[in-house]
C-alpha atoms as a printed R data frame, in Angstrom:
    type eleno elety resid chain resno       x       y       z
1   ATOM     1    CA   UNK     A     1 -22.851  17.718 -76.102
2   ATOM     2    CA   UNK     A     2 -25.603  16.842 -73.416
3   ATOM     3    CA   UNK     A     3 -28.180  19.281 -75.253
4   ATOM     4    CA   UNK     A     4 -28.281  16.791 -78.234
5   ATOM     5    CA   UNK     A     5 -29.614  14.023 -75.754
6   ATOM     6    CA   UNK     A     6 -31.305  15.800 -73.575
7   ATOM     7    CA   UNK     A     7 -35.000  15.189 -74.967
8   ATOM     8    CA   UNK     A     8 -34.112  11.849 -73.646
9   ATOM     9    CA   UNK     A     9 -35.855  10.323 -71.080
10  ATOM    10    CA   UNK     A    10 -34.113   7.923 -68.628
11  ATOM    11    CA   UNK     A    11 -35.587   5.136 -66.714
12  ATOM    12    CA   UNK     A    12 -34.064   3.851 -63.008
13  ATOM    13    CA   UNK     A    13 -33.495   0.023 -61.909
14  ATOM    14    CA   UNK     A    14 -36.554   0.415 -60.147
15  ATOM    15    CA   UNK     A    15 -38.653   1.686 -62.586
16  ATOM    16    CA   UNK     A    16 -37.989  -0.764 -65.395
17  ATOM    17    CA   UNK     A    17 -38.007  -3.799 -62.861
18  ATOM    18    CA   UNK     A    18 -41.645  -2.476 -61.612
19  ATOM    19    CA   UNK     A    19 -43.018  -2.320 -65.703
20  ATOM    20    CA   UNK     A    20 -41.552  -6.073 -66.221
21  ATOM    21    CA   UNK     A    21 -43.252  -7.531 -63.055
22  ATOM    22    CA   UNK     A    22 -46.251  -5.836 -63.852
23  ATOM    23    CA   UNK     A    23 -45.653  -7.336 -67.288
24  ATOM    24    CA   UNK     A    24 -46.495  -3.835 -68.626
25  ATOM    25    CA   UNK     A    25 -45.909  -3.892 -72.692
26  ATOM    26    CA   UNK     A    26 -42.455  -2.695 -73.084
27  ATOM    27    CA   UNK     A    27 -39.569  -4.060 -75.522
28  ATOM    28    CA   UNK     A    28 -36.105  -4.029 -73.811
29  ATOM    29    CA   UNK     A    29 -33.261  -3.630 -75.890
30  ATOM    30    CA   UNK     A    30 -29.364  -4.112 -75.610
31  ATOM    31    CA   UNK     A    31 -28.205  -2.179 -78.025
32  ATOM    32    CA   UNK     A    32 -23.912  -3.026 -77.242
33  ATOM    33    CA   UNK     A    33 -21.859  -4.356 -79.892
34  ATOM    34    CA   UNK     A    34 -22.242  -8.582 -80.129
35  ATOM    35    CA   UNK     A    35 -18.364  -8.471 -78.643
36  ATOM    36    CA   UNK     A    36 -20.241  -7.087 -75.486
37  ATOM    37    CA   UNK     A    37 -22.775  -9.733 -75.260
38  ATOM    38    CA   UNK     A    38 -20.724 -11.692 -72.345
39  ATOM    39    CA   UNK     A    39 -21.454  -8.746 -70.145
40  ATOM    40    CA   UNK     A    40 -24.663 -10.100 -70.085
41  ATOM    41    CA   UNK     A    41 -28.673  -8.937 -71.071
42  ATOM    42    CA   UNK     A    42 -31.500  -8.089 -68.827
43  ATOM    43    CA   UNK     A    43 -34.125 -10.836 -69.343
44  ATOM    44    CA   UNK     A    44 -36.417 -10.885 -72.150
45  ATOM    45    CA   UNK     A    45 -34.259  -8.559 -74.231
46  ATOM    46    CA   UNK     A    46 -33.135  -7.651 -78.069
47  ATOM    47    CA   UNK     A    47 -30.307  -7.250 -79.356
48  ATOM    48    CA   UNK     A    48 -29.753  -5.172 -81.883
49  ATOM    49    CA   UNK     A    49 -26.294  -3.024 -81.802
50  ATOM    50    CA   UNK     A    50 -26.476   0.920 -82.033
51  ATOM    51    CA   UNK     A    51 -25.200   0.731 -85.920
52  ATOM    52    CA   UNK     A    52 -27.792  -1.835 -86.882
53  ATOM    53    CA   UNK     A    53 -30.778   0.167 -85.163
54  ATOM    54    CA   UNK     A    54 -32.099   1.588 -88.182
55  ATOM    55    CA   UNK     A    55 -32.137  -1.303 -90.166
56  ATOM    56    CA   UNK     A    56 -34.067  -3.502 -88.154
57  ATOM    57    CA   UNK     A    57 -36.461  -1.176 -86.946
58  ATOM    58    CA   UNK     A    58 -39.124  -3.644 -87.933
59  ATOM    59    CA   UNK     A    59 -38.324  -6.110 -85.261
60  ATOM    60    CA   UNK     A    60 -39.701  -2.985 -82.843
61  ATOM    61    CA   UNK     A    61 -43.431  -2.777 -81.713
62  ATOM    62    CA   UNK     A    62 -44.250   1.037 -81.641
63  ATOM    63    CA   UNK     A    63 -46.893   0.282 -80.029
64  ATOM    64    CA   UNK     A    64 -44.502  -0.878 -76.749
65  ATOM    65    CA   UNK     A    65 -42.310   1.300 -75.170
66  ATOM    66    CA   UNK     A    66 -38.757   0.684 -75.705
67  ATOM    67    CA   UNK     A    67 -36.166   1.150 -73.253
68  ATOM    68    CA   UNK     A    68 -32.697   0.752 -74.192
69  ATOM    69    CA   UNK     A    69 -30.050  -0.099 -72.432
70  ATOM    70    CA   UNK     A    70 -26.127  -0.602 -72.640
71  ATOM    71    CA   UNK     A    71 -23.014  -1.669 -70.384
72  ATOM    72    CA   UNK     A    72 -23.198   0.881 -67.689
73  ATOM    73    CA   UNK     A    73 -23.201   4.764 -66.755
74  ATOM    74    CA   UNK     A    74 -20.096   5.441 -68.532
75  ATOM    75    CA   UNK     A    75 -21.325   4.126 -71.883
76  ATOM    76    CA   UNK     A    76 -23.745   6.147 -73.917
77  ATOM    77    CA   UNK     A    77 -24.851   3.763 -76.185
78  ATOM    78    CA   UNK     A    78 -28.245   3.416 -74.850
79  ATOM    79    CA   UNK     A    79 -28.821   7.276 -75.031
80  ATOM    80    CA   UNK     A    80 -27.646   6.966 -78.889
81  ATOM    81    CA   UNK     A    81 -29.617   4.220 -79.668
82  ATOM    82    CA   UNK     A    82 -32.485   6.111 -77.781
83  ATOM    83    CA   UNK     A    83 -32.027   9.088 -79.707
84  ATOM    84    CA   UNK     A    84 -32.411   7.031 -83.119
85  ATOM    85    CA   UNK     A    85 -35.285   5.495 -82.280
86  ATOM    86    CA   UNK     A    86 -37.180   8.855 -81.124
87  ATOM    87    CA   UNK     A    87 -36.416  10.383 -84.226
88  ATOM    88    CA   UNK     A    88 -37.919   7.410 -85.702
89  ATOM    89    CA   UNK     A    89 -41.776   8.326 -83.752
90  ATOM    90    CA   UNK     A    90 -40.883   5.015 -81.028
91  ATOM    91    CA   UNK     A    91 -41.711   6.397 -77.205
92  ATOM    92    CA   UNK     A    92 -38.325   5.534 -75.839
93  ATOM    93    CA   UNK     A    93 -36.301   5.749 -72.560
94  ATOM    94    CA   UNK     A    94 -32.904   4.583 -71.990
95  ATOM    95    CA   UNK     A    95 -31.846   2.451 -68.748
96  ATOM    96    CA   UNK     A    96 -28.610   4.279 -67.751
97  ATOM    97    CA   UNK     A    97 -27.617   1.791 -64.946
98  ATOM    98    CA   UNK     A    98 -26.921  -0.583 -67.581
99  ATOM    99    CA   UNK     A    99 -25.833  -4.515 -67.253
100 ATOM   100    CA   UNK     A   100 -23.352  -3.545 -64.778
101 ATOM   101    CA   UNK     A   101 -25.769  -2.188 -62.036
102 ATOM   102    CA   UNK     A   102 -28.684  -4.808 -62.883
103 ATOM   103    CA   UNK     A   103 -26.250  -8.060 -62.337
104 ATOM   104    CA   UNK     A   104 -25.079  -5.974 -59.050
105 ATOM   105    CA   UNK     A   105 -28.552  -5.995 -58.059
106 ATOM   106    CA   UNK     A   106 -29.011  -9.780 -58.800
107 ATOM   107    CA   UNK     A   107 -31.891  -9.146 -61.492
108 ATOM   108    CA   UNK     A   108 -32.902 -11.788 -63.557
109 ATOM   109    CA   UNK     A   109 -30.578 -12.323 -66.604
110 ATOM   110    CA   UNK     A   110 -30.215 -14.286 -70.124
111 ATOM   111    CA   UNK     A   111 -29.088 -17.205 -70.418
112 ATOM   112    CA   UNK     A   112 -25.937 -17.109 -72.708
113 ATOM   113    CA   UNK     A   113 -24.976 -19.288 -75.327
114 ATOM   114    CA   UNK     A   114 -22.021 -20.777 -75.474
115 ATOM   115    CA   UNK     A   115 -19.846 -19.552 -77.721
């Protein structure tokens, strides 16, 4: 179960908020299902769901790193969507905390559309 994952690099809270206020080149995607988009998204990121990953693979620099991320620790989305895009060549990490821990911390978020 873990083994198929495990060539998966994480990234901490920390970490990822250090690379964006260093404006470091990195693409930051949410990769939860649109229903999931009231949780929230870290600023400045893309949304492109899990199942639509490989299809839009050319909105992705692979020159940036990517670091995905989804709802929380108990969803694995990110580590999927991490998965697909390191088989793909992209250098990728996934942000375990999620959108849970980041709005807990008070980072900066998007601004939502109404719906």
């Amino acid at each position: 179960m873990a083994e198929a994952k495990s060539k998966i690099e994480t990234i901490s809270k920390e970490e990822l908020t250090e690379k964006m206020e260093q404006g470091e080149e990195i693409q930051i995607v949410n990769v939860l299902e649109p229903r999931h988009y009231g949780l929230g998204s870290i600023q400045g990121s893309l949304h492109i769901p899990v199942a639509e990953i490989d299809e839009r693979l050319d909105e992705l620099d692979p020159d940036f790193e990517i670091i995905t991320y989804c709802a929380g620790g108990d969803c694995h989305a990110s580590l999927e969507g991490a998965q697909k895009l390191a088989e793909k060549g992209f250098k990728v990490r996934a942000y375990e905390g999620g959108i849970e821990e980041w709005k807990q911390a008070g980072l900066p978020l998007e601004e939502e559309a109404a719906m």
